[in-house]
C-alpha positions in Angstrom: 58.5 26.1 -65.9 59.6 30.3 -65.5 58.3 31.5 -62.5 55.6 34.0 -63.0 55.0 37.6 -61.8 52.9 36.7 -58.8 55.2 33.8 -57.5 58.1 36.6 -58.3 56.6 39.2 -56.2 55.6 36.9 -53.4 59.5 36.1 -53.2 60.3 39.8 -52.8 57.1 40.4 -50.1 58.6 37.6 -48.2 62.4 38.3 -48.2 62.4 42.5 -49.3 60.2 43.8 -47.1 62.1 47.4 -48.0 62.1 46.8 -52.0 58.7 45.5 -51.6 57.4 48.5 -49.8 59.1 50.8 -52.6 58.3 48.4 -55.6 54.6 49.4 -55.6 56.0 52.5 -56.6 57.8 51.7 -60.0 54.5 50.8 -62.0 53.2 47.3 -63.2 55.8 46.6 -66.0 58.7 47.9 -63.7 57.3 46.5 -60.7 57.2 42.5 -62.4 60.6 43.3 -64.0 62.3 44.0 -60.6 60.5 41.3 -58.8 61.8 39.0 -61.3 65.5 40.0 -60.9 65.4 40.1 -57.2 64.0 36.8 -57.2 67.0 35.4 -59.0 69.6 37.4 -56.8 67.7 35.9 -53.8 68.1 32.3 -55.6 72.0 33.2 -55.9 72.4 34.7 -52.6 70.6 31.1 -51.2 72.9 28.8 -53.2 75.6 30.1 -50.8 73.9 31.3 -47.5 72.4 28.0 -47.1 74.4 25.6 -48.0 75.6 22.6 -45.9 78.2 21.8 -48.4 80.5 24.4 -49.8 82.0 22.1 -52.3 78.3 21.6 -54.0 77.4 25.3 -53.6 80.6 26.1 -55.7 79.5 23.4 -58.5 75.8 24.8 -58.5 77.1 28.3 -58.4 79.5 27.1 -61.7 76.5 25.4 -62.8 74.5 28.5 -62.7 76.7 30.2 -64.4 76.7 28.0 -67.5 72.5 28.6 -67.7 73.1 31.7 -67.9 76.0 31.6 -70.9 73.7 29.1 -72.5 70.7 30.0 -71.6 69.4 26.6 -70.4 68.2 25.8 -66.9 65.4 24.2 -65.2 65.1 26.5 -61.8 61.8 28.5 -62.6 63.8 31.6 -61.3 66.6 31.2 -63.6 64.6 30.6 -66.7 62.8 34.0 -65.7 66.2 35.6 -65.7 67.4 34.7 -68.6 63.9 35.3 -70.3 64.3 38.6 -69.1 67.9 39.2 -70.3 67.1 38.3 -73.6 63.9 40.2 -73.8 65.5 43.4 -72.8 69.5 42.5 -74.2 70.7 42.6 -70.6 74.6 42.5 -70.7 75.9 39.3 -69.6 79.1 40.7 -67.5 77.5 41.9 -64.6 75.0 39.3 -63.7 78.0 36.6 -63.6 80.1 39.4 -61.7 77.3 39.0 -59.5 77.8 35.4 -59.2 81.5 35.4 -59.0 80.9 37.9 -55.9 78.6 35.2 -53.6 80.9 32.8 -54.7 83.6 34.4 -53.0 81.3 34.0 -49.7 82.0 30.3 -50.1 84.6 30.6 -47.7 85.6 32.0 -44.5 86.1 35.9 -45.5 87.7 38.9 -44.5 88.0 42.2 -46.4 91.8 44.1 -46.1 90.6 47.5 -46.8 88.2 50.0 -48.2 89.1 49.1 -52.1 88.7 45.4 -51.4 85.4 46.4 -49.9 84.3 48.5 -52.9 85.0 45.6 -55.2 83.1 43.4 -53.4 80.1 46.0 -53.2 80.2 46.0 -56.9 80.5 42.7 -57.4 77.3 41.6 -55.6 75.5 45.0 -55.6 76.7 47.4 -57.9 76.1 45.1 -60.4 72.5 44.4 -59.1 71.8 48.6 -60.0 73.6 48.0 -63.6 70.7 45.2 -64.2 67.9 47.7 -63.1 69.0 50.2 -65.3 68.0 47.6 -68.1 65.2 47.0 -66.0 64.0 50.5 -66.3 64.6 51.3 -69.8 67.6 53.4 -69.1 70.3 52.8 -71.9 72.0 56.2 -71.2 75.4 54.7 -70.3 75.8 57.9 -68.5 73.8 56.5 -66.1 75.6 53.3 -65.1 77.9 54.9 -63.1 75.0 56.3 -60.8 73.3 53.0 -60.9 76.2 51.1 -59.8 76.9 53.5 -56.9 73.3 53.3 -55.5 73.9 49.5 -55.3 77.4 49.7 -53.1 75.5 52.5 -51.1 72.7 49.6 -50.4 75.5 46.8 -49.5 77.5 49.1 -47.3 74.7 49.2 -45.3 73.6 45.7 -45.5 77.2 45.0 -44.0 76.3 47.5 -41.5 73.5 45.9 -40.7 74.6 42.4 -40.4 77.9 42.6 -38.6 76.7 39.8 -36.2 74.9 37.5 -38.6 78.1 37.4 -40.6 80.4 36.7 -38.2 78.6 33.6 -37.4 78.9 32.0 -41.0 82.8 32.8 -40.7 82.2 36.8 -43.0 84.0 40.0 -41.9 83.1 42.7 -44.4 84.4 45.3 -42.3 87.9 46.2 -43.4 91.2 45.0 -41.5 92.3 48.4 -41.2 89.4 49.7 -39.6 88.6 46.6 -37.8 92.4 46.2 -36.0 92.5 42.3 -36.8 88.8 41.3 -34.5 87.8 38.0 -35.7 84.8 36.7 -37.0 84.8 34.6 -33.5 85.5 37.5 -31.2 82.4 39.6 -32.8 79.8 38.5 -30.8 81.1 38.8 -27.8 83.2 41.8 -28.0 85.4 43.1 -25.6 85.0 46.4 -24.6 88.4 47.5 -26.6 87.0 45.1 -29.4 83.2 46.7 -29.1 84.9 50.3 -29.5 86.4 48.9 -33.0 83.3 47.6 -34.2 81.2 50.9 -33.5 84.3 53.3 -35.2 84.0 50.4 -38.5 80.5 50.1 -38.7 80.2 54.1 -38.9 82.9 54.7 -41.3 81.0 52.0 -43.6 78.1 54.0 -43.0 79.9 57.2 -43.7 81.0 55.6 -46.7 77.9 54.7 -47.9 76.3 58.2 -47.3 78.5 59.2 -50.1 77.8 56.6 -52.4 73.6 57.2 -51.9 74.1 60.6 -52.7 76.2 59.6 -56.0 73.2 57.3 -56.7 70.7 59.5 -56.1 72.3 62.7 -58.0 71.5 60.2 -61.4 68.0 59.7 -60.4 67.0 62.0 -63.4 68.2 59.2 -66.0 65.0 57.2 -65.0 61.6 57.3 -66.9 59.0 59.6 -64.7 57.1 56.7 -63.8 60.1 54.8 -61.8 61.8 57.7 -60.5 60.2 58.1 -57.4 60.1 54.5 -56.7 63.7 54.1 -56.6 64.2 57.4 -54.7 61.8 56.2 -51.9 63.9 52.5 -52.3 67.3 54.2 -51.7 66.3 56.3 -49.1 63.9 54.0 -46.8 67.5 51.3 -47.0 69.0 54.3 -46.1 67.4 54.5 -43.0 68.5 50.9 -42.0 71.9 52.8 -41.4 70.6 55.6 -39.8 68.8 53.1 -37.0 72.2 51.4 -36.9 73.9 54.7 -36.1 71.0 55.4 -33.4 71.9 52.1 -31.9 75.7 53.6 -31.2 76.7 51.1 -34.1 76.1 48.6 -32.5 75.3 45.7 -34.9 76.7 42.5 -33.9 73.6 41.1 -31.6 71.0 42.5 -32.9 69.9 43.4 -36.4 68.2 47.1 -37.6 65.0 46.8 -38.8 62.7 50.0 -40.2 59.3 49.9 -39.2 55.9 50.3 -41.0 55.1 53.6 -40.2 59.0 54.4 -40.0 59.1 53.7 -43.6 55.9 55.7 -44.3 57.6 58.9 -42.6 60.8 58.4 -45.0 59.0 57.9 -48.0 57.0 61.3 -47.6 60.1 63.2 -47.1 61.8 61.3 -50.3 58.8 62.1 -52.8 58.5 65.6 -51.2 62.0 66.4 -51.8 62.3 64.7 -55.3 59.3 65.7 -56.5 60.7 70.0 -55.7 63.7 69.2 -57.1 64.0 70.5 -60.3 65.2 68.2 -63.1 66.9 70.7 -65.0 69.4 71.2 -62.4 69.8 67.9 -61.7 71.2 67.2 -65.6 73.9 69.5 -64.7 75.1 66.7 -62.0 78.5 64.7 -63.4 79.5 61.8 -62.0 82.5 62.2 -59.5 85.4 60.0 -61.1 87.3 59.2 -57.7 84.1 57.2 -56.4 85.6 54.4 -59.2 89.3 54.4 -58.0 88.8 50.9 -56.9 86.6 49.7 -60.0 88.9 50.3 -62.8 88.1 46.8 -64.0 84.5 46.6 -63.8 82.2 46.9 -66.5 79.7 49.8 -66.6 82.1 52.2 -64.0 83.3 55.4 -65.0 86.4 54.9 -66.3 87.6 58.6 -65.9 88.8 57.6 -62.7 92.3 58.6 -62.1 94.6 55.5 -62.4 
């Protein structure tokens, strides 16, 4: 049985508190469409951040994988996905880019440096922002770029975020060359020498990030009227995940940033106010910067102007 719009958005209300909070924004087509696709990415995400068993999370990750080049499967979430991939002739390459990124979190991880980090971004987020332009009824390939930076923007601070809860499943997401060669072990009890190199990592990720939201939110004129502003307020309330992480003296790895209610009210005033001024005209005149895709040669829907 697919599962429905209701069950969909129950699984985002439950686990997205921040997309949920902005979804009500995108309109009731948008709004089912979205909850269906984050419902699947949460399935994915599950397969591996739950699992006992690596070995069987790799064969139902494969598994997956195959439902979706087939399109056969019995997981209601699944058989929404593809349902929705066929309806809207959603490109296959990302979503099993997306898979192929949590099944890389299979295994003890570390990331060497700031391309390996990009790539991963991509993998398991940028590729999430391709998917929404579907979504959304954007099929301006202009736009993909944008889309896919909004997503890395959202996962650099998710790894800002959760520098302690991935250290205890064995995950260091923050570069080698920042980092100075701390361990997954030695995270949670830093010592001071190891505390300093957290805090300097976890800001350049956020750093980072800053210029990847404003690469996402410089395409924000591709989208229809009646989603723009619910992506705008999306990007920028996640953004403020970062900025709580920064007022914590990034420090992220025992305790994790949350934004509250009214927190997330304040944030999405200030987004609408300063979306809805800006004109769109001068937005159109907003290219994509090729250097943001060094890293991403490879990947489908990046700007391949990017000097090689």
């Amino acid at each position: 049985m697919i599962l429905s719009t209701d069950e969909a958005i129950a699984v985002l209300k439950s686990h997205g508190r921040s997309f949920h909070f902005s979804s009500r924004l995108l309109g009731q087509t948008y709004r089912a469409r979205a909850a269906r696709l984050y419902a699947f990415c949460r399935y994915v995400d599950d397969l591996a951040d739950e699992a006992s068993d690596p070995a069987i999370a790799a064969q139902e990750l494969l598994a997956l994988k195959v439902s979706l080049q087939t399109g056969q499967a019995s997981e209601p979430c699944v058989l929404s996905m593809i349902d929705l991939m066929q309806e809207l002739s959603m490109p296959l390459t990302p979503v099993l880019s997306l898979v192929s990124g949590v099944q890389s979190d299979l295994e003890p991880r570390r990331v060497k440096d700031q391309a390996e980090l990009l790539q991963y971004a991509y993998q398991v987020a940028g590729t999430v922002g391709l998917m929404m332009c579907i979504i959304l009824d954007v099929r301006d390939r202009q736009a993909w770029p944008f889309a896919i930076d909004l997503g890395i923007a959202m996962q650099l601070t998710n790894i800002a975020r959760d520098v302690g809860e991935d250290a205890h499943k064995g995950r260091v997401y923050l570069p080698d060359t920042w980092l100075g060669g701390v361990t997954a072990a030695q995270i949670p009890h830093p010592t001071a020498d190891h505390a300093a190199q957290l805090r300097d990592a976890t800001q350049q990720v956020l750093s980072l990030a800053q210029t990847y939201y404003q690469s996402g939110l410089d395409g924000i004129h591709y989208l229809p009227n009646s989603a723009r502003y619910g992506i705008v307020v999306a990007a920028m309330v996640y953004r403020e995940i970062g900025q709580m992480v920064a007022e914590e003296g990034h420090r992220s790895w025992d305790n994790r940033a949350i934004v509250p209610y009214s927190r997330k009210l304040a944030t999405a005033a200030k987004a609408l106010t300063r979306y809805a001024l800006q004109p769109t005209s001068r937005q159109k005149n907003i290219h994509h910067d090729p250097r943001l895709h060094l890293h991403l040669q490879h990947c489908f829907g990046v700007n391949n102007t990017a000097p090689s």
